[in-house]
C-alpha positions in Angstrom: 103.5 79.6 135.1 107.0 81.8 136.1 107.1 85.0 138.0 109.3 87.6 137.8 111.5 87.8 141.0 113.7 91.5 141.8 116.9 90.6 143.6 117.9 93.9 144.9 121.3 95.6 145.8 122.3 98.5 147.7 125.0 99.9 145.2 123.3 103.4 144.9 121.8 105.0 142.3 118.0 104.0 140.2 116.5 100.7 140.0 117.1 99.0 136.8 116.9 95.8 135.1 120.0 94.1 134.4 118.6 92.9 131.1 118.1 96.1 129.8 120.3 97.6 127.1 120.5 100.7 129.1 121.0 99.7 132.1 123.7 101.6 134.4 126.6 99.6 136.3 128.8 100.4 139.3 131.5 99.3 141.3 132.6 96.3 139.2 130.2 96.6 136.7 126.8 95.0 138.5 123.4 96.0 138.5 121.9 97.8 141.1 119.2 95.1 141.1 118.4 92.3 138.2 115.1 89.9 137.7 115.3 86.2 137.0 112.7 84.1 136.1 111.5 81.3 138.6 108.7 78.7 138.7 105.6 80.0 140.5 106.2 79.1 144.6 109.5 77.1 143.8 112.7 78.6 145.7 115.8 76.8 144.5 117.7 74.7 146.9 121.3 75.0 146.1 123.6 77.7 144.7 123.5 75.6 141.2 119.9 76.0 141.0 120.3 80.2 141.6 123.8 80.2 139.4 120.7 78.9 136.3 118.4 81.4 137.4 120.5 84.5 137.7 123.4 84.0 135.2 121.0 84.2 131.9 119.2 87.6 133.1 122.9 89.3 135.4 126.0 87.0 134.1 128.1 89.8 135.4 127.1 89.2 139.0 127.3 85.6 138.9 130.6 85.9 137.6 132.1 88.3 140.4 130.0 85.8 142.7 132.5 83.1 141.0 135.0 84.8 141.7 134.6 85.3 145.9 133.3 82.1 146.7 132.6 82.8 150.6 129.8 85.4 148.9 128.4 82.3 146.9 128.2 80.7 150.4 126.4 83.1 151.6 123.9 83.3 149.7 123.6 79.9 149.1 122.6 80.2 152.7 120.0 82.8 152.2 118.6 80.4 149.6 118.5 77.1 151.7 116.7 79.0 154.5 114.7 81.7 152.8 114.3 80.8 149.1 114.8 83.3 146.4 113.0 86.0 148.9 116.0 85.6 150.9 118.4 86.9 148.3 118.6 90.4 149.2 122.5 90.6 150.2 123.7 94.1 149.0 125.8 94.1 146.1 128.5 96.7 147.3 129.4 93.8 149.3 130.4 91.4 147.0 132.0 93.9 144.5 134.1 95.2 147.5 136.0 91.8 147.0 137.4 93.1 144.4 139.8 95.1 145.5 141.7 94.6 149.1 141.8 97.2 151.9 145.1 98.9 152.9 144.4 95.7 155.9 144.0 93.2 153.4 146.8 94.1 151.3 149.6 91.7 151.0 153.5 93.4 152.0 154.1 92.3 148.6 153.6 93.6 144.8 153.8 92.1 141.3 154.3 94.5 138.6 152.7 93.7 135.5 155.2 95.6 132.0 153.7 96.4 129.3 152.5 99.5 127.5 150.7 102.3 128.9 146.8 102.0 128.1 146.5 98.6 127.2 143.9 97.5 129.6 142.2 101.1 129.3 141.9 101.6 125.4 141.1 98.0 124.4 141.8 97.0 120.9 141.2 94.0 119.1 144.7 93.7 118.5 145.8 94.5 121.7 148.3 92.5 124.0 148.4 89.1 125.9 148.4 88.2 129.4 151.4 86.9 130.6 151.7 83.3 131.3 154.7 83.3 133.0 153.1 85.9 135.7 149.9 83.9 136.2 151.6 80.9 137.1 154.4 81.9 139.9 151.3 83.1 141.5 149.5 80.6 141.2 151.7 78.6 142.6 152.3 81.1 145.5 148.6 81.0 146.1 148.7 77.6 146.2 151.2 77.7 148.7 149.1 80.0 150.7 151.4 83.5 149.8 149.3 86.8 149.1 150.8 88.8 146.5 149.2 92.0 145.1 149.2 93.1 141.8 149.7 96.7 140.3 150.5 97.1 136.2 151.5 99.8 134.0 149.0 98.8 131.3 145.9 100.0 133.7 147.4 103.4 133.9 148.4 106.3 131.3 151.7 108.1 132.9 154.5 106.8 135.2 152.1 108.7 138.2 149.7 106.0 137.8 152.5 103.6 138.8 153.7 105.5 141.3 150.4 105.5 143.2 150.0 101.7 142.7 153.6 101.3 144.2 153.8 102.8 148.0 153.5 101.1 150.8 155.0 97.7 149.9 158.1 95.8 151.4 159.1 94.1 148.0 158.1 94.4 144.4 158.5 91.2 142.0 158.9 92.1 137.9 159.3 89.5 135.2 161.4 91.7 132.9 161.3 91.2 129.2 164.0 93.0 126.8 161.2 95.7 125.1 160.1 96.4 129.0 163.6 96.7 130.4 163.5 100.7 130.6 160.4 100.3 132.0 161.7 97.9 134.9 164.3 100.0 135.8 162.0 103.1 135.8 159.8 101.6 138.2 162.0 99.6 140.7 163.7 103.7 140.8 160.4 104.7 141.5 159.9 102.0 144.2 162.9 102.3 146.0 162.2 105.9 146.3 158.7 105.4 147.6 159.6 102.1 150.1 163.6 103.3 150.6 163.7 100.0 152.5 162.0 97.8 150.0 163.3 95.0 148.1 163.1 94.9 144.4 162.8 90.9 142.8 163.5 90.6 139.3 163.7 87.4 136.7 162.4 86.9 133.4 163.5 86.9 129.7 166.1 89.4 130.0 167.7 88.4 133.1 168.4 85.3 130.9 169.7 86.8 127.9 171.4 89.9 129.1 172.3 89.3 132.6 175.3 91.6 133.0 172.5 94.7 131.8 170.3 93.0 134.9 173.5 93.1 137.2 174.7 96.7 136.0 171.3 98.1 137.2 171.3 99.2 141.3 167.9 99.5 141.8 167.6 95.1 141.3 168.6 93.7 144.4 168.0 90.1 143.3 168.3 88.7 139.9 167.2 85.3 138.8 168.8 84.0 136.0 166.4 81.1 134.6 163.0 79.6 135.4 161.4 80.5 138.9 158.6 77.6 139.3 160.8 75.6 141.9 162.1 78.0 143.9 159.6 81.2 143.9 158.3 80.1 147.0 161.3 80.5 149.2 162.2 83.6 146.7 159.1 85.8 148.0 158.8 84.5 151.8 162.3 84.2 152.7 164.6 87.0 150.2 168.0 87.6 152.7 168.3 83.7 152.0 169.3 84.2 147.9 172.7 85.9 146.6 172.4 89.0 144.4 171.9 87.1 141.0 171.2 83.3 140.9 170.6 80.7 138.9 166.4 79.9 138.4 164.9 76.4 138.8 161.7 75.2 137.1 159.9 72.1 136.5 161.1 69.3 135.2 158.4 68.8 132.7 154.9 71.1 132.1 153.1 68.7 133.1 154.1 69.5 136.6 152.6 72.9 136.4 149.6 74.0 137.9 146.5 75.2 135.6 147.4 78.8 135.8 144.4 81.2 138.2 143.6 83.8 135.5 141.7 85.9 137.9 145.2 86.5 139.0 146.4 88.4 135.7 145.6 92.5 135.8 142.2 93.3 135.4 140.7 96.1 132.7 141.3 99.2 134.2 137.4 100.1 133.1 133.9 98.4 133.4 133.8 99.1 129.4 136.5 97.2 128.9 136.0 94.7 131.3 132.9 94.0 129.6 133.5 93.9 126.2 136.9 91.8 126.9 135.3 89.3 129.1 138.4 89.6 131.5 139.7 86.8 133.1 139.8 85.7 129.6 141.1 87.5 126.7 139.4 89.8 124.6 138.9 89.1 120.5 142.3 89.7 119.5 141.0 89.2 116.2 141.4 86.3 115.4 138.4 84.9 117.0 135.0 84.8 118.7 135.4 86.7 122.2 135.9 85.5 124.6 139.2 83.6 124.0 141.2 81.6 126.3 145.1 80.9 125.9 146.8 77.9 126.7 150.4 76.2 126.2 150.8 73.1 125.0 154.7 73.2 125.0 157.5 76.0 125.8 160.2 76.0 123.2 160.9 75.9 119.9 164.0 73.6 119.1 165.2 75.2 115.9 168.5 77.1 116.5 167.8 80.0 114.1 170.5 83.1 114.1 167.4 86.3 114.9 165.6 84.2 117.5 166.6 84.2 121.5 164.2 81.6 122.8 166.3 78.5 122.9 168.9 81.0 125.2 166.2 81.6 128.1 163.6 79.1 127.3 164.5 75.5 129.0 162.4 72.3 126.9 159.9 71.1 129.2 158.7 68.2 127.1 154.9 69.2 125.9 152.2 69.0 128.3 149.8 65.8 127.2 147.0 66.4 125.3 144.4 65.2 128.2 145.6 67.7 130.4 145.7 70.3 127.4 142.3 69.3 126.7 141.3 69.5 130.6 141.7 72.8 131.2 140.4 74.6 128.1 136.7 72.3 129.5 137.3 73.5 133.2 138.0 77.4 131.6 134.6 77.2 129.5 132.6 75.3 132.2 133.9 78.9 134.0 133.8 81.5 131.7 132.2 80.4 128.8 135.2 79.8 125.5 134.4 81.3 121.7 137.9 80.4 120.9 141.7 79.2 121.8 144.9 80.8 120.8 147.6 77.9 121.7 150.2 80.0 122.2 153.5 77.7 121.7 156.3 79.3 119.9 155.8 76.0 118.0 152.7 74.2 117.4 153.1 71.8 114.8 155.9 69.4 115.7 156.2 66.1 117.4 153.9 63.7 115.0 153.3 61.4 117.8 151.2 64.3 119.8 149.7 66.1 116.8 148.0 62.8 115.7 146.7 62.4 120.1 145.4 65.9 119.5 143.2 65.0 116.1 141.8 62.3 118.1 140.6 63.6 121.5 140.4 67.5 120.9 136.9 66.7 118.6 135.7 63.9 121.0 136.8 65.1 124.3 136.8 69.3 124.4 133.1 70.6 125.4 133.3 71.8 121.5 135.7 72.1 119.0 136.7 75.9 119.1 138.4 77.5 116.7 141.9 78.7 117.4 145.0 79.6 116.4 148.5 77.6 116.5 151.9 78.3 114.9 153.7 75.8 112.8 156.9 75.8 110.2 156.6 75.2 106.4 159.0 72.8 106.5 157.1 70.7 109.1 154.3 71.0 106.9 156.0 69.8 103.9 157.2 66.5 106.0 153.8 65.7 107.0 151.1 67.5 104.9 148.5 64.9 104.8 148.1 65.2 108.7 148.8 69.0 108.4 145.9 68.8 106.4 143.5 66.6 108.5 143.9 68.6 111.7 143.5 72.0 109.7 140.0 70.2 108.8 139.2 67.9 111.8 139.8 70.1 114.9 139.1 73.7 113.4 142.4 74.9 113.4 141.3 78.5 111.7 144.1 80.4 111.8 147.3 78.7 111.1 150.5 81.0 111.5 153.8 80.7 110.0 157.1 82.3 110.1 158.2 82.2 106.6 160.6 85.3 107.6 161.9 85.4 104.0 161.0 84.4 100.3 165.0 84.1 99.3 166.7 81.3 99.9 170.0 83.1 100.8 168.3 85.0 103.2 166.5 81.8 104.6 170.0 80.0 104.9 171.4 83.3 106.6 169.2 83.3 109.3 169.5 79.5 109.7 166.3 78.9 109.0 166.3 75.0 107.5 163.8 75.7 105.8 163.3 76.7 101.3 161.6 78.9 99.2 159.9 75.6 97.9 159.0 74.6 101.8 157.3 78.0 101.9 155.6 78.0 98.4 154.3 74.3 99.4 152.8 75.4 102.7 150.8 78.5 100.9 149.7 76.5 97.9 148.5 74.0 100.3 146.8 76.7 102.6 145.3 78.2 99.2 143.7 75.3 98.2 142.3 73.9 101.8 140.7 77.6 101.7 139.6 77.2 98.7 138.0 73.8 99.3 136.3 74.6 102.1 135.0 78.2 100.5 133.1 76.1 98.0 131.6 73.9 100.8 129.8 76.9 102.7 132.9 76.7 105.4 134.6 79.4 106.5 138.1 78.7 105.0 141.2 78.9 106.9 143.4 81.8 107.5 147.0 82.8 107.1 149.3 84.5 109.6 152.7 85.0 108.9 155.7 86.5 109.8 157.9 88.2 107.7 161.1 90.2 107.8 162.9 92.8 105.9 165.7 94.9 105.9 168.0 91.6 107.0 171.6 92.9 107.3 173.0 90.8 104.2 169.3 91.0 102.4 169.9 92.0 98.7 167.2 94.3 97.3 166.1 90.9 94.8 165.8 89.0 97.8 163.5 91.7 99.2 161.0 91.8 96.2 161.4 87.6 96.3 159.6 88.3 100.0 156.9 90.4 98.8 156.1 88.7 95.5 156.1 85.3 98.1 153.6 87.0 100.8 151.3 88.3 97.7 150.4 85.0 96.8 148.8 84.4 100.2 145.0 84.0 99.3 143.8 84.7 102.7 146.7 86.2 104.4 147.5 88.7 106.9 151.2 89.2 107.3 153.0 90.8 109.9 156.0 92.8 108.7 158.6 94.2 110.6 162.2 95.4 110.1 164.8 92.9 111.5 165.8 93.7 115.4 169.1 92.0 117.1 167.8 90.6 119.7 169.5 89.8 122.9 170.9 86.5 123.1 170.1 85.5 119.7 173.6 84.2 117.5 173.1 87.1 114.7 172.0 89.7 117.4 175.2 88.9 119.5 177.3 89.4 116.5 175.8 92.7 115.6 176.1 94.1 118.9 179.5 92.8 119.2 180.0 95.1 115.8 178.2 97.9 117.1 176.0 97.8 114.8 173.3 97.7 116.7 171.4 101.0 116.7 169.0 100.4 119.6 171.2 99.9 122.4 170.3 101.2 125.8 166.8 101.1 125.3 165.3 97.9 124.1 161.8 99.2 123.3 161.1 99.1 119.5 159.0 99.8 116.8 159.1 97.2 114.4 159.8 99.4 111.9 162.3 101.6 113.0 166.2 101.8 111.5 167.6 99.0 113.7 171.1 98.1 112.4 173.9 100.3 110.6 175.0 99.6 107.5 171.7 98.8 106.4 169.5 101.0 103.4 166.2 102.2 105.1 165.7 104.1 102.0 165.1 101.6 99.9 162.5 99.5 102.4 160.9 102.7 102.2 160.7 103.3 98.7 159.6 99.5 98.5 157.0 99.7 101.3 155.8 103.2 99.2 154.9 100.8 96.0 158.0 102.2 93.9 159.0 98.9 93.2 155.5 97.3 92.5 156.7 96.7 88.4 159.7 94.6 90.0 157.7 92.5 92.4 155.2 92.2 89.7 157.4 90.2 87.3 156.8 86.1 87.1 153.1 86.6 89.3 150.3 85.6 88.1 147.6 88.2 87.0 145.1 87.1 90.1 148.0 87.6 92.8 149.6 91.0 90.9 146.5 92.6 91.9 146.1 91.2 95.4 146.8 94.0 97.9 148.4 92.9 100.7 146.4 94.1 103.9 148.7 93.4 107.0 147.8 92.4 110.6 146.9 95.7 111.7 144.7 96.4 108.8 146.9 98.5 107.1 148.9 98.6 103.6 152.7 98.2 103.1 152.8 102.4 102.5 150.9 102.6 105.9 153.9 100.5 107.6 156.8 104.3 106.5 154.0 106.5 108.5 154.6 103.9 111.2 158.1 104.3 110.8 
């Protein structure tokens, strides 16, 4: 025989059940009270045995409980001495844990960049947290250094910021090239709130353009590579670093830390920090929510000309697959995992670990989740058959590829190394895995790819070769975007060095916005529009003719000139 047990808080507001559909939430999003079920006269007698009871009728109180650990204490406490009866600790008091006092605030800030609304108008397809962020903090934490946390994607307008900024002694920003603006926006911001503040900058950008980084006032330190080894001494001790320096990192990822992801930016809403399950990410859709991202490795080693990761990026060797494998357990054993996006630039190289991976990932993960990886056609070409088995074997459902082009020209301008026949392999193979596992009852694997157009060089037939190429994707969803020189990459640099480069001064972009001179929108536009459909059409097949090509977004190549 059970009986129902009330565990009630003072938050304010009626008494409701936590398992009902209706029922209202406050503070951080908990109950007011919940009921959990409990054998008649038994009172658990350890934390564990309440984390079973409560988390199946209130999961979101257990998990804020998770998260302050001195409040699981407690009333693990209450429990050992009073038995469930005991539980009555008010539940303002743990959700005030959520957010420090002004006398619990640390004299230091992290700035999350990114776009406005992110973490208030939740999408499916919305942004990811940043690795790089989580784990300098973690490693300060570790070190026993407070840092607090403000971002612009919790906020709508540049006040927002401004009221998560005052009151600090030094403000720390990893600056990509698309956030720059905003980095310099906000460290003016800062300085004007905290006049004797110190702004901290490093990242992506600080790499790849560090005379822009030098050229801005408002930075009064710039690092100019990885920060892992010396972040420490960075934050606690400032006056001890020049103006801009050279970064240090780990020798090899295996070094780092398993990153804290209660330390990325939370939802700015209890909507959305229920329905994305924060501290892991929401669907993204490409996935089961919730969905944890990992790296297994840092850098791609391909040296082509639109790319700028091998400029900022040092290789770090690839993290081994146990400790890959380790931490994807210890995040579902805490959160719960539907799915993985392994979020390497480069998934699918170094035989030797891909075949480590097909063997432990099925036998040694608490379940094989589906996820997402990258990988190259021509990588697939070399070694299809174990392409093939891990696509099966560890439910790899979503395999992306940057074809970039369908011409060869094109493919060799970019210095791609890879074919048109690399790329018509990989998607026949693709196809036909789909296919395979369609007729078994499976559900078949998916295609992501990246594609660009408008290529300064690109010939209008090498255009239509890139269309007719992404229309014989059975299950794809491409993502198509106009070419953008990109700081530090080889065709980028020349460009600029042209001035050709029509986004200069502000490297936000739409990916389909008129990016280089010299270059004829008009047509994209008039190919995006369908005007050229009779052209592509020539040499495909009847069954791929009529496939429309539905891009990442959901929307059609005409959608991608509104965008524009």
């Amino acid at each position: 025989m059970k009986r129902r047990l009330k565990v009630i808080g003072r938050a304010g507001g009626p008494t409701s059940s936590a398992n009902s559909a209706d029922a209202p939430r406050w503070g951080t999003g908990l109950p007011r009270s919940f009921t959990v079920d409990a054998p008649d006269g038994a009172a658990p007698r350890s934390v564990r045995e309440l984390k079973d009871a409560i988390r199946s009728r209130a999961p979101n109180l257990w998990k804020t409980v998770r998260e302050h650990r001195h409040m699981a204490a407690d009333l693990g406490e209450q429990v050992r001495t009073h038995g469930l009866r005991g539980v009555t600790k008010p539940l303002r008091s743990i959700a005030s844990q959520a957010r420090p006092s002004r006398d619990e605030r640390s004299s230091r800030v992290w700035l999350d960049l990114g776009d406005f609304g992110d973490l208030i108008d939740f999408d499916d397809a919305g942004t990811f947290q940043d690795h790089g962020l989580g784990l300098l903090r973690t490693i300060l934490k570790q070190a026993g250094v407070s840092t607090d946390l403000a971002s612009t994607r919790t906020v709508r307008t540049w006040e927002g910021v401004r009221r998560q900024l005052r009151g600090y002694d030094m403000l720390i920003m990893n600056v990509r090239s698309y956030t720059y603006s905003q980095a310099v926006r906000a460290a003016g911001i800062f300085k004007e709130l905290n006049p004797n503040g110190r702004v901290v900058t490093g990242g992506m950008h600080a790499a790849v353009s560090p005379d822009e980084m030098i050229a801005t006032e408002v930075f009064d330190h710039v690092c100019t590579g990885p920060g892992e080894k010396l972040i420490v001494d960075l934050v606690t001790r400032p006056e001890t670093f020049p103006r801009v320096f050279e970064g240090k990192g780990a020798s090899s990822m295996a070094e780092w830390p398993n990153i804290d992801r209660t330390l990325w930016p939370r939802p700015a809403s209890l909507r959305l920090k229920y329905k994305a399950q924060w501290p892991l990410e929401p669907g993204l859709g490409w996935g089961p929510r919730p969905v944890a991202t990992v790296l297994t490795s840092r850098v791609c080693p391909w040296q082509c000309s639109f790319c700028n990761e091998s400029s900022y990026i040092p290789n770090m060797g690839r993290r081994p697959v146990e400790q890959v494998i380790d931490e994807l357990n210890a995040l579902d054993d805490e959160y719960g995992v539907a799915s993985v996006v392994i979020h390497d630039s480069m998934f699918f190289q170094h035989p030797s670990w891909l075949k480590k991976w097909l063997e432990l990932y099925p036998k040694r993960a608490n379940q094989t989740w589906p996820y997402w990886a990258a990988g190259r056609a021509d990588t697939v070409c070399e070694w299809p058959e174990l392409f093939e088995r891990i696509v099966r074997e560890t439910n790899w459902r979503t395999v992306s590829i940057g074809f970039e082009s369908g011409s060869d020209p094109v493919l060799r301008m970019l210095n791609k190394q890879v074919t048109e026949a690399e790329n018509a392999f990989t998607i026949d193979l693709i196809n036909r895995i789909g296919d395979e596992q369609e007729r078994a009852g499976e559900e078949p694997v998916k295609l992501w790819s990246n594609v660009m157009l408008a290529i300064p060089g690109e010939r209008p037939i090498d255009a239509i070769k890139t269309v007719r190429m992404v229309k014989t994707m059975k299950r794809g969803t491409p993502s198509i975007a106009f070419y953008a020189p990109y700081p530090g990459s080889a065709l980028g640099h020349q460009l600029i060095a042209e001035n050709k480069n029509l986004i200069q001064g502000d490297h936000e972009r739409n990916p389909h916005d008129e990016k280089v001179a010299g270059v004829d929108y008009d047509f994209y536009r008039d190919l995006l529009q369908g005007r050229h459909d009779a052209w592509i059409a020539r040499g495909l097949s009847a069954e791929d003719r009529n496939r429309p090509i539905r891009l990442n977004w959901g929307g059609t190549l005409a959608d991608l000139v509104q965008k524009a």
